[in-house]
C-alpha positions as CSV (number, residue, x, y, z in Angstrom):
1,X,16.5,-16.1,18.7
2,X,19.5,-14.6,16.7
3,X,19.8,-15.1,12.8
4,X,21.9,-14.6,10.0
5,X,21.6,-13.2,7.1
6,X,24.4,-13.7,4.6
7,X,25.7,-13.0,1.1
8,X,23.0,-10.6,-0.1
9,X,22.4,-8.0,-2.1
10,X,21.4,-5.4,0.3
11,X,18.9,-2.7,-1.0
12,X,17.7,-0.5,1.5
13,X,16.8,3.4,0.8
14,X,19.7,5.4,-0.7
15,X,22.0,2.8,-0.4
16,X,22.6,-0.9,-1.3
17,X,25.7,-3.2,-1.3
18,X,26.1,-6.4,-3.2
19,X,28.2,-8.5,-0.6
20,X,25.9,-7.9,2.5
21,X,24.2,-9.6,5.2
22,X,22.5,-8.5,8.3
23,X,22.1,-9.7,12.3
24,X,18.8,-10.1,14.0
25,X,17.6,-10.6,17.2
26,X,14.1,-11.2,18.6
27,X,12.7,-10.1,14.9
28,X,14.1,-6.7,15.0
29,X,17.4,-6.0,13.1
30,X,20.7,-5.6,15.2
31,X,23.6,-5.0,12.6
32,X,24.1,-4.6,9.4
33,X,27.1,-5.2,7.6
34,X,27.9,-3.9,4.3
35,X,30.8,-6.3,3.7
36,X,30.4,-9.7,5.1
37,X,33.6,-10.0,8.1
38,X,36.2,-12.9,7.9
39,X,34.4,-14.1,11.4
40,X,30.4,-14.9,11.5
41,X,28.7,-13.7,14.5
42,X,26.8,-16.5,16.1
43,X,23.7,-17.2,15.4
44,X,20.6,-19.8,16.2
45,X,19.8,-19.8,12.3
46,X,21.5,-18.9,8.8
47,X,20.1,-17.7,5.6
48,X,22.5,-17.8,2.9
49,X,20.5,-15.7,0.1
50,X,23.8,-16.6,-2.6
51,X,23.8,-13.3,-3.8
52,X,19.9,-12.7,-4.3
53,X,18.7,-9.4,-3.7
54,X,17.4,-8.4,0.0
55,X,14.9,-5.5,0.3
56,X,12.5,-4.2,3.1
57,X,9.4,-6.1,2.7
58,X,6.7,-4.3,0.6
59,X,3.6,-2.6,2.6
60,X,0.7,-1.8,0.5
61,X,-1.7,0.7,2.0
62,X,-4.5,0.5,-0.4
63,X,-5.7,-2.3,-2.1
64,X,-9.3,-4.4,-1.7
65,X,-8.4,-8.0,-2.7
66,X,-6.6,-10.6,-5.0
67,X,-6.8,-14.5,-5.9
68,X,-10.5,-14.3,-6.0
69,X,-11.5,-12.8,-2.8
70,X,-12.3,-9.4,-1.3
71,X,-11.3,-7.8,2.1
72,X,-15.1,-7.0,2.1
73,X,-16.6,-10.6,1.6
74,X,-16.5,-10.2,5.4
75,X,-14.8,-13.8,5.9
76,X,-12.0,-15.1,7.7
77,X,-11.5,-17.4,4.4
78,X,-11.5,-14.7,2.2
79,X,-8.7,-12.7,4.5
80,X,-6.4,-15.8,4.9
81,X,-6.7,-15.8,1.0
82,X,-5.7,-12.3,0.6
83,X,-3.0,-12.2,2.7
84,X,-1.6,-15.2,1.5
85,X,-1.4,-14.2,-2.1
86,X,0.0,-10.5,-0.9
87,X,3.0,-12.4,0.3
88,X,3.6,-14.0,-2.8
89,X,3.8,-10.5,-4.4
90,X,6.5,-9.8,-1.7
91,X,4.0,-7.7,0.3
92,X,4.9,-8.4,4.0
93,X,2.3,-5.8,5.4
94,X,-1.0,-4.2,4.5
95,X,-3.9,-2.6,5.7
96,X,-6.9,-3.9,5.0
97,X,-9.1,-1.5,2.7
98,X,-12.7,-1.6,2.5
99,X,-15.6,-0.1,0.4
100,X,-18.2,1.7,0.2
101,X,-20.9,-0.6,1.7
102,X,-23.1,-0.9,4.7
103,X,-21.4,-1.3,8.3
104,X,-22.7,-4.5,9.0
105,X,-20.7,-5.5,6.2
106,X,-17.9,-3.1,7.3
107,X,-17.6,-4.7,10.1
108,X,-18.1,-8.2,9.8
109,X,-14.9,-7.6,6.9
110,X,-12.9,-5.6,9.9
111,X,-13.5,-8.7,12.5
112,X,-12.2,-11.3,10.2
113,X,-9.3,-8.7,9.5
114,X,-8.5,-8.8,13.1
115,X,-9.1,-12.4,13.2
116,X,-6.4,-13.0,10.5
117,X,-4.4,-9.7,11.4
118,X,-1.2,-12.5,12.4
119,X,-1.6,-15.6,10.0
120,X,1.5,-18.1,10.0
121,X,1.8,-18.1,6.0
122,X,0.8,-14.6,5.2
123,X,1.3,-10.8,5.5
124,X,0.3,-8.9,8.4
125,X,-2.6,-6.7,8.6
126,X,-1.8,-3.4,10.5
127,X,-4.6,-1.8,10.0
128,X,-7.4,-1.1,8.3
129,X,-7.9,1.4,5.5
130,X,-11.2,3.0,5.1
131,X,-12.0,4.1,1.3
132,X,-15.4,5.8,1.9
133,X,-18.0,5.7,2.2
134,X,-17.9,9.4,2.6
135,X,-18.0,9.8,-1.0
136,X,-19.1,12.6,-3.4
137,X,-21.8,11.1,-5.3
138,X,-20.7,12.7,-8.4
139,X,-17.0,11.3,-8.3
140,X,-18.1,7.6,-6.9
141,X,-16.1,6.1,-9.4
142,X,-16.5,2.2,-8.7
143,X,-17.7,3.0,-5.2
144,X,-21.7,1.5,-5.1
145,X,-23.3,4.9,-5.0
146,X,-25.9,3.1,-2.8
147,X,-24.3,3.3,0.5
148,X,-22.5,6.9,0.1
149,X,-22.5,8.5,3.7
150,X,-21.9,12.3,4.8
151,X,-18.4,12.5,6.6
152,X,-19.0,10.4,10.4
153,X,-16.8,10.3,12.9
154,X,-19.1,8.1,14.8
155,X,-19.0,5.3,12.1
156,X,-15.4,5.9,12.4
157,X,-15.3,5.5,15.6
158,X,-17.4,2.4,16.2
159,X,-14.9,0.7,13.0
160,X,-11.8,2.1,15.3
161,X,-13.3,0.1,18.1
162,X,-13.1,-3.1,16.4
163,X,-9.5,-2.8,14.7
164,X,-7.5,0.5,14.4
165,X,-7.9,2.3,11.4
166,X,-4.7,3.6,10.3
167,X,-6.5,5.7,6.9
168,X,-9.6,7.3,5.6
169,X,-10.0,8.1,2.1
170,X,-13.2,10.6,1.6
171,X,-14.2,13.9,-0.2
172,X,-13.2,17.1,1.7
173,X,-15.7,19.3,0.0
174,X,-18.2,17.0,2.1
175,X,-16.6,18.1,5.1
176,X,-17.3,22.1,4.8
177,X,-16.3,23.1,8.4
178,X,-12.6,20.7,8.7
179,X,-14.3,19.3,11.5
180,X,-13.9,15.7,9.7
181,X,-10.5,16.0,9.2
182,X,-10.1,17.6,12.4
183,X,-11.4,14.6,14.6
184,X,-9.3,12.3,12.0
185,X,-6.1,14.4,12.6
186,X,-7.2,14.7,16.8
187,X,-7.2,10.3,16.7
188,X,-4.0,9.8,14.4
189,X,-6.1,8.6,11.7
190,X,-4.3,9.6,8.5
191,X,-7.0,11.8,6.1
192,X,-6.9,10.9,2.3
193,X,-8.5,13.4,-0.4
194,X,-10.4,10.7,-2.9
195,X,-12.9,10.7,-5.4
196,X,-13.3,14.5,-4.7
197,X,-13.6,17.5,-7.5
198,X,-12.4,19.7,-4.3
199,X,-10.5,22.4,-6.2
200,X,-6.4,23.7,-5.3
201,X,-7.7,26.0,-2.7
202,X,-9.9,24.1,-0.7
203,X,-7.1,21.0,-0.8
204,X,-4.3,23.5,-0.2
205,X,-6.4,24.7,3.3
206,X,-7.3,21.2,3.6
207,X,-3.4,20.5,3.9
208,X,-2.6,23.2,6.4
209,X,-4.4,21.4,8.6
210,X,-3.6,17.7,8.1
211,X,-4.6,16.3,4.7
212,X,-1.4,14.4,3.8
213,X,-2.2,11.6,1.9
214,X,-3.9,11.6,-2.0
215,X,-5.8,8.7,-2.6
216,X,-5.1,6.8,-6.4
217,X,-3.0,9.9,-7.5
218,X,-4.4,11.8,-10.1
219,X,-7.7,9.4,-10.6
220,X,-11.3,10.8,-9.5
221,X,-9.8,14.2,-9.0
222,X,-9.3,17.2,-10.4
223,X,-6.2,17.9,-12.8
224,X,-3.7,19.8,-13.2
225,X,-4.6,23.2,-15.8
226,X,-2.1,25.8,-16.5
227,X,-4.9,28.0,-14.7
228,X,-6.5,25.6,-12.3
229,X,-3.7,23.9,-10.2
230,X,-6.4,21.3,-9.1
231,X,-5.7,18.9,-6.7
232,X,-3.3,17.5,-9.0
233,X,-0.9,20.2,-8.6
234,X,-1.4,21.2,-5.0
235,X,0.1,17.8,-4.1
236,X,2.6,18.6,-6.4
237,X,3.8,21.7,-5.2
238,X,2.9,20.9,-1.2
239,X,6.0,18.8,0.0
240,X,4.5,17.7,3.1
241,X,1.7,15.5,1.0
242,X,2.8,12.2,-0.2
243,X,0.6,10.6,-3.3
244,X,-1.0,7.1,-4.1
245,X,0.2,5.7,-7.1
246,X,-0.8,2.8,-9.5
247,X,2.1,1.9,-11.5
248,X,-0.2,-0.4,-13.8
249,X,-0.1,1.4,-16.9
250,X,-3.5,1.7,-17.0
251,X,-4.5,4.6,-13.9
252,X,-0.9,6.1,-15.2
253,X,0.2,6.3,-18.4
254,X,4.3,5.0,-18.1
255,X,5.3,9.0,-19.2
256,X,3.5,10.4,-16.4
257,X,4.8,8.1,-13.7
258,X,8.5,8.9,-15.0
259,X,7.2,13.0,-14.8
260,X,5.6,12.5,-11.4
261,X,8.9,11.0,-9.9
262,X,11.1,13.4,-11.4
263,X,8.8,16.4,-10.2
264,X,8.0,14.9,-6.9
265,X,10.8,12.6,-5.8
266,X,10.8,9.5,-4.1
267,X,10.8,10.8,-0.8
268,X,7.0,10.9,-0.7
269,X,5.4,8.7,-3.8
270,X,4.0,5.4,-2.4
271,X,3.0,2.7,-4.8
272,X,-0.4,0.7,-4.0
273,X,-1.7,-1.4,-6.1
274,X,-5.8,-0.8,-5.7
275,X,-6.3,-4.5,-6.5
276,X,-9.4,-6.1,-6.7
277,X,-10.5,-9.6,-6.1
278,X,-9.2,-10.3,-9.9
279,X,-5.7,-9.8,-9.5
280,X,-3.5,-12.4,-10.3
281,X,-6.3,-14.7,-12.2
282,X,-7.2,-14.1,-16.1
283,X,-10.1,-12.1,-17.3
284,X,-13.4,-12.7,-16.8
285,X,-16.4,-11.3,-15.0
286,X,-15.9,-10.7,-11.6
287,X,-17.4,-8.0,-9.0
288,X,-16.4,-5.0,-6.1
289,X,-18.6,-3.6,-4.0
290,X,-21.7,-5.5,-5.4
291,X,-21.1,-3.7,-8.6
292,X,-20.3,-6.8,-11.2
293,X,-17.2,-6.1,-13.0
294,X,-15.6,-7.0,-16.3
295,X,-11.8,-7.8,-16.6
296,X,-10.4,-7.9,-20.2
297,X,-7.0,-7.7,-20.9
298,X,-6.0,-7.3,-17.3
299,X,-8.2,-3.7,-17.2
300,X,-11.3,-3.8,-14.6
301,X,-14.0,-1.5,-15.7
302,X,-18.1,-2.2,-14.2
303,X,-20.7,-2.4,-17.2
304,X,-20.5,1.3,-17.5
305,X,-17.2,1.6,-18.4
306,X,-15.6,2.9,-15.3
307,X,-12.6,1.5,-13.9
308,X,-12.9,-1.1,-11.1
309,X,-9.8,-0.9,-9.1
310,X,-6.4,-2.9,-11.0
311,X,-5.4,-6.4,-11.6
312,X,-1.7,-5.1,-10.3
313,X,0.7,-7.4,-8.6
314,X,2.9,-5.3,-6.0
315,X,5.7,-6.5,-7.6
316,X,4.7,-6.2,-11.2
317,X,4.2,-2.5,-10.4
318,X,7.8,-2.1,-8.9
319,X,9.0,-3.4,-11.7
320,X,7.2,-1.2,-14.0
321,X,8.2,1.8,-12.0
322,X,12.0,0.6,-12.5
323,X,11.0,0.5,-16.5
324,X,9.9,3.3,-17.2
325,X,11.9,5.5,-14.9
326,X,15.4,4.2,-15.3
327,X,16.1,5.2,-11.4
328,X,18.5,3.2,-9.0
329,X,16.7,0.4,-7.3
330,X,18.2,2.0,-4.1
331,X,15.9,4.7,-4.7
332,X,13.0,3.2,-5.8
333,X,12.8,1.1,-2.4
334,X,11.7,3.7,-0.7
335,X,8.3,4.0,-2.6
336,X,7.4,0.6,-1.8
337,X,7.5,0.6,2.3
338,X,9.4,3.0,4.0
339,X,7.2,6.2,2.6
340,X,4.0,4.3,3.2
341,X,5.2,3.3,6.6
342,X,6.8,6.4,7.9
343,X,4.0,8.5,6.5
344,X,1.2,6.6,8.9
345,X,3.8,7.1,11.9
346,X,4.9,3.4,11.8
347,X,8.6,4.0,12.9
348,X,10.6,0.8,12.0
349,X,9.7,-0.6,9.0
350,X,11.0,0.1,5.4
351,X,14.6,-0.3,5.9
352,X,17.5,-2.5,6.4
353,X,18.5,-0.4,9.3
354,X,19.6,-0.6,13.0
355,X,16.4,-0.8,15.0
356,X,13.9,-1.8,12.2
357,X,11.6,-4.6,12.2
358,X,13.5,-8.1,10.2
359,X,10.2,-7.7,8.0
360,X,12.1,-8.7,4.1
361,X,11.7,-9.9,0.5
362,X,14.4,-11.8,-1.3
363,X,14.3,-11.0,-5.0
364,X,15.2,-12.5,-8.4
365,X,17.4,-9.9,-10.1
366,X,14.9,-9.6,-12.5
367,X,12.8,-8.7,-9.6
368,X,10.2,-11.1,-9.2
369,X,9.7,-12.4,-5.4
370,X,11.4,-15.7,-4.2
371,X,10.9,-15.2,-0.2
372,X,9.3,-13.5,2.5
373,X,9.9,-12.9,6.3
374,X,8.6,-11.1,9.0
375,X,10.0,-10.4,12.0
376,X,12.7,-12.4,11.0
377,X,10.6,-15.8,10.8
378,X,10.5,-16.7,6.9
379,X,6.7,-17.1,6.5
380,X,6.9,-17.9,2.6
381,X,9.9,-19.5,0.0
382,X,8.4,-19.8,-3.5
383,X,10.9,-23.3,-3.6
384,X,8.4,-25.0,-1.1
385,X,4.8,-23.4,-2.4
């Protein structure tokens, strides 16, 4: 199956171009051309985006649910909701994050992820993302501080089994030997510092050994100080560690996601959204994790006033970031797939290059989502929802 993409607005990472269009074949991308030539290959099928914008499909890494359901209600109902609704932020891949909770309801919400990992209508499910439970109980945050665990590779193991986990967010001063991150690092599971008070040194040895990832940037864990770098500025000043970010306004004030990018670049910030089941519905009293949850003006916090995940649409986030940083679109792509992707050693998504998967978004100029295909099939067009 060859098909034709044609007067687009190319955006790919470090580069776009306004009249462009691009060949694929058997889902995966065969040519791209930044001017559109006088003679049309051939093709089985033809897109004609008239002159909307083209990017990589987004891929967000961490977030726990939207449109009323939660990856962790442990239904195939509840998945085939969630994915759905990611694709109408633009989102064509995810991995399914969970919470802190018992494993039977780890893994009942892992089968139905598997169950749904390919649905016609929505985006993909690559993997799953652990977030806990191997938690510090003191910087729980709006994990249920009922089912916190000591580091396991056995639970990871037996969760592995049933659909590959791709990410582990946990506390490294739980793990007081590295042999946690260790056995991660040994499987090609990708560690995650979160919800940790684990100090600059510990994170910096942490690193040296494999810790890339920082889980929700900056939130539950400790700051930057002109004399305690923290974990804050470890990730800072490590350039082989890429940072979570919530671009809501609420996690991150707008100033300190314009200094974060212009102190750490793009070539490592990823942008997750952390939703929760409450995303993209009004406020209201909702829950996560068992914990019930109150949403009011868009903000999540349980009854005790701790924040409950976001309310973030993907693509309310990258148009946030584009706010309040004033950077190119062309380099603000590459915070939305390819750094995720590349970072969990997925090879061929995040840009509209030779090789790569035909996973796309087509986007208003104003940047909100208009269609979505994977592989090159169109699984979504907002003119026939």
């Amino acid at each position: 199956m060859r098909q034709l993409f044609i007067n687009a607005h190319l955006v790919s990472p470090g580069w776009e171009a306004e009249n462009g269009g691009l060949l694929v074949e058997d889902g995966i991308i065969e040519a791209v051309f930044t001017e559109m030539p006088a003679a049309l290959p051939a093709a089985d099928e033809v897109f004609d985006l008239e002159g909307g914008l083209l990017l990589p499909g987004f891929f967000d890494i961490h977030f726990h649910g939207c449109d009323g359901s939660d990856f962790c209600d442990g239904t195939e109902e509840a998945v085939r909701t969630i994915v759905r609704g990611k694709l109408r932020q633009g989102v064509t891949s995810i991995l399914g994050t969970t919470l802190t909770l018992a494993e039977e309801t780890l893994v009942c919400s892992i089968e139905a992820g598997k169950a749904c990992a390919a649905e016609p209508d929505g985006a993909e499910i690559l993997g799953i993302h652990l977030e806990g439970p191997f938690i510090a109980p003191e910087f729980a945050g709006a994990q249920n501080p009922a089912f916190l665990k000591k580091p396991d590779l056995a639970l990871v193991d037996r969760l592995n089994s049933i659909y590959p986990v791709k990410k582990v967010s946990y506390s490294p001063e739980l793990d007081e030997d590295f042999s946690f991150l260790d056995g991660l690092v040994k499987r090609g599971i990708m560690p995650s510092a979160a919800h940790t008070g684990a100090d600059y040194e510990l994170f910096m040895a942490a690193a040296d050994r494999g810790l890339q990832h920082l889980t929700h940037f900056c939130n539950c864990m400790t700051p930057l100080h002109h004399l305690r770098p923290g974990m804050v500025g470890g990730c800072i000043f490590r350039k082989d560690t890429c940072p979570e970010m919530i671009c809501d306004g609420i996690h991150l004030r707008p100033e300190i996601v314009k200094f974060l990018f212009e102190v750490i670049g793009t070539e490592r910030i990823m942008l997750i959204t952390d939703s929760m089941c409450a995303a993209g519905l009004n406020d209201g009293e909702y829950a996560l994790g068992g914990l019930p949850v109150i949403v009011r003006d868009g903000c999540a916090r349980l009854t005790t006033g701790a924040v409950a995940g976001s309310t973030l649409l993907f693509d309310q986030g990258v148009r946030n970031i584009c706010k309040w940083t004033g950077l190119p679109l062309k380099d603000i792509v590459a915070v939305t797939s390819y750094n995720q992707a590349r970072s969990l050693g997925i090879n061929n998504l995040g840009k509209l290059e030779k090789g790569f998967r035909a996973n796309f978004v087509k986007l208003s100029k104003e940047l909100y989502p208009y269609a979505a295909w994977i592989d090159g099939r169109k699984k979504w067009d907002k003119k026939e929802d």
